[in-house]
C-alpha positions in Angstrom: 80.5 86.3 77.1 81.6 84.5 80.1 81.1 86.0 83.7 85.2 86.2 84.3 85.6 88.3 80.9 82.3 90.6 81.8 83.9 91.0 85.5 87.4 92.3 83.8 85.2 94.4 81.3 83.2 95.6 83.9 86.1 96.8 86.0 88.4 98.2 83.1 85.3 100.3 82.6 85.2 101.3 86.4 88.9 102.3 86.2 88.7 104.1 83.1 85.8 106.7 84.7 88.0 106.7 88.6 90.3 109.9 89.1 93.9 109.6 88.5 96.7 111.6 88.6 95.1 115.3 86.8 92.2 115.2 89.3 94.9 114.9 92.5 96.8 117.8 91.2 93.8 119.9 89.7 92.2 119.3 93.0 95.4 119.3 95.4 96.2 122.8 93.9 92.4 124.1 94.7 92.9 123.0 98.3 96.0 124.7 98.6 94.9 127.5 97.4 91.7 127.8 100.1 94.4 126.9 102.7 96.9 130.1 101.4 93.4 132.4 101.9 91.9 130.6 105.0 95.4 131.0 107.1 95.5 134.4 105.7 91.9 135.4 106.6 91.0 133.3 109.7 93.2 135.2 111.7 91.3 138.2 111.3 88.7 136.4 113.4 89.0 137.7 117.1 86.2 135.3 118.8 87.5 132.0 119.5 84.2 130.4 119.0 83.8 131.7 115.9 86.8 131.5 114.5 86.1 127.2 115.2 82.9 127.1 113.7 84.2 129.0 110.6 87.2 127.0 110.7 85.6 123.7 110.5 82.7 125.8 108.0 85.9 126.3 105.4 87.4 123.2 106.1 84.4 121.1 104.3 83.9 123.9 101.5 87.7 123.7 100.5 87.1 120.0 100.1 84.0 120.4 98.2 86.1 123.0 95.9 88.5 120.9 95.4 86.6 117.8 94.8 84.7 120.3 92.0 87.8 121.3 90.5 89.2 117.9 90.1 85.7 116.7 89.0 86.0 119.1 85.7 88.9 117.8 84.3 87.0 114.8 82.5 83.1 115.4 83.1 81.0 112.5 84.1 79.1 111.0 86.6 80.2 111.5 90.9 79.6 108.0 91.0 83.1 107.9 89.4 84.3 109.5 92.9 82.5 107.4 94.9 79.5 109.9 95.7 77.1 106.9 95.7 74.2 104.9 97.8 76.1 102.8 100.6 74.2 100.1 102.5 73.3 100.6 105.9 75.5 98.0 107.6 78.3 99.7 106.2 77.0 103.2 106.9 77.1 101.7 111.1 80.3 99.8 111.0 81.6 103.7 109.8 79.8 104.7 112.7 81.5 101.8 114.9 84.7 102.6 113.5 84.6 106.0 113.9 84.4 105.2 117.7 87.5 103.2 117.3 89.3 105.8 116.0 88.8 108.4 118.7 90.7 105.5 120.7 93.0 104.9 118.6 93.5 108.4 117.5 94.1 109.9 121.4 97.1 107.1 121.4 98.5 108.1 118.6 98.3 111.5 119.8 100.0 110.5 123.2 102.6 108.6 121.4 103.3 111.8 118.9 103.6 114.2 121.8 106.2 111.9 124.1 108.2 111.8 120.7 107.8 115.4 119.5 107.2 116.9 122.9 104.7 119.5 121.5 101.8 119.7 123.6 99.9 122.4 121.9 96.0 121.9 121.5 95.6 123.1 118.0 91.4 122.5 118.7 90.5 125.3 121.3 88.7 127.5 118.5 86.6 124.2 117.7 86.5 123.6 121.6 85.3 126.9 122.4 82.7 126.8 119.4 80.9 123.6 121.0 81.2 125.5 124.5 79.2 128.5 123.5 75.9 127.8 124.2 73.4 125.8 122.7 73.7 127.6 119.2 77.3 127.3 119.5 77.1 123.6 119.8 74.6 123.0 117.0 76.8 124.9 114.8 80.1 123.5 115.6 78.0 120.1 115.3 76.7 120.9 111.6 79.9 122.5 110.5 83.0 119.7 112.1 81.0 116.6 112.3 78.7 116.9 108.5 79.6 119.7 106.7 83.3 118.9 107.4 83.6 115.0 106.9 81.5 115.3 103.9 84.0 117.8 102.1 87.1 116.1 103.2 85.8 112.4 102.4 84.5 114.0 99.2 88.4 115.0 97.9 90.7 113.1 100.3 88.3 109.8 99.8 86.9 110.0 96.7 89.4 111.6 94.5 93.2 110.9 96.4 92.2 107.6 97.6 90.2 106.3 94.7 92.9 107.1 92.4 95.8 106.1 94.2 93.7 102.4 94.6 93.3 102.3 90.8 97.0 102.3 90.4 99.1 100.8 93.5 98.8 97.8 95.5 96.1 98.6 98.3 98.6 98.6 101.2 100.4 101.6 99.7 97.3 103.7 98.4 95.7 103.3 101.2 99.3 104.7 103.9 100.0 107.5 101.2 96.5 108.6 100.7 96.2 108.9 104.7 99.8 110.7 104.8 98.8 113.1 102.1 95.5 114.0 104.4 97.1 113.6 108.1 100.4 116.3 106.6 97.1 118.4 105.3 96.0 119.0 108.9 99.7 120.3 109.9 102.6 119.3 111.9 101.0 119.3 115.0 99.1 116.9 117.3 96.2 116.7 115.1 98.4 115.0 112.4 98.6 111.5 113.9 94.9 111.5 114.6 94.3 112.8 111.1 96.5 109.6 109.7 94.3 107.3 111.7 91.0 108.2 110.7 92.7 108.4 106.9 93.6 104.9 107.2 89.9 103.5 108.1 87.6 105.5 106.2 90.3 105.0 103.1 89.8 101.2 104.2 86.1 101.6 104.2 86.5 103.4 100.5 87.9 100.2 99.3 86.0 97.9 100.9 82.3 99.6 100.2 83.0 102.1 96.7 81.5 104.9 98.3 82.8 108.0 100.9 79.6 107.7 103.1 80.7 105.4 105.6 83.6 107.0 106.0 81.9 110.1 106.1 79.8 109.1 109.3 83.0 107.7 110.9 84.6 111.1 110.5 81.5 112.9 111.5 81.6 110.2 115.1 85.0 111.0 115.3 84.9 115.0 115.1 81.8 114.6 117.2 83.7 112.6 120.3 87.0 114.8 120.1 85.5 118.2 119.6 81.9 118.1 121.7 81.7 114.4 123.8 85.3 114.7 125.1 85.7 118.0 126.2 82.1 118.1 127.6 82.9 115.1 129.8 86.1 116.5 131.4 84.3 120.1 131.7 81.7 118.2 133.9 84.2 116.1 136.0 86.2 119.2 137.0 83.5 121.5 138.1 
């Protein structure tokens, strides 16, 4: 056996475990059905502060669901959905990019709300969870920028994106998988910052196999918009 034919055999193989299109609705319909009871429930939460740490609490425990869900429709291995070892230089250029797209995201943000003209800030619970002392900000830390990223890389990343890549040319996988997460978040001004950090860690899922790169960009992200950001401006204005 030649190396080109063990290369195809190899990555037939690889295909044939990936997610496809029962995992995105098995999981996609155990999202949506989190989403129906956390907009029903969270309202019943009267403290702003914890109604963000809860928020971004659920937020990464609807992805795990989902990603369990989508997980038992063929049983094997999370490798298939790119739960695996990544190497460190990729783990820091998530970290690097994750930087990036707070940049990037805040001008797509900008750009959205001189087009929409809908200025709401849909992050104040998360806001006021980091700004409630130093318990709040370890929990809105554990809960938006790990417990978070690692349930919505886990479904988004390693079930939408992975199986959208096994079947359409990268370009598209790569936009509709970040459309598909970015329209999860809501109309609002999250949405275009949602689309952006979609597009690189989906990026990063193709280029390294695994969701924990883009799991530490997401985390750097969450971490500059919710905590950094708002910390900084708090400090200037006082």
């Amino acid at each position: 056996m030649n190396t080109a034919t063990a290369e195809r055999r190899t990555k037939a193989a690889t295909r044939s475990q990936a997610p496809g299109w029962l995992e995105i609705l098995a999981g996609g319909g155990a999202y949506l059905g989190c989403m129906v009871l956390v907009y029903a429930l969270l309202p019943l939460v009267q403290d702003d502060a914890v109604a963000g740490i809860v928020g971004f609490l659920v937020s990464g425990i609807m992805g795990i669901i989902a990603l369990a869900v989508a997980a038992l429709v063929r049983i094997r291995g999370l490798a298939a959905f790119g739960i695996r070892r990544a190497k460190v230089r990729h783990l820091l250029a998530g970290a690097g990019l994750g930087l990036i797209a707070v940049v990037l995201g805040i001008i797509a943000s900008s750009a959205y709300t001189m087009l929409s003209g809908d200025t709401q800030n849909v992050q104040t619970d998360y806001q006021a969870g980091a700004a409630a002392g130093l318990l709040g900000l370890v929990l809105t830390f554990t809960a938006g920028s790990i417990i978070t990223p690692i349930g919505e890389e886990a479904f988004f990343r390693g079930v939408v994106a992975n199986a959208l890549l096994n079947r359409f040319p990268a370009w598209i996988a790569i936009i509709a998988s970040a459309a598909i997460f970015a329209v999860a978040h809501g109309i609002n001004t999250v949405l275009p910052v949602a689309f952006v950090v979609g597009i690189l860690t989906a990026l990063l899922y193709r280029r390294t196999g695994s969701i924990w790169p883009g799991v530490v960009l997401h985390g750097v992200n969450n971490a500059t918009a919710t905590i950094v950001i708002p910390h900084i401006l708090t400090a200037t204005t006082t």
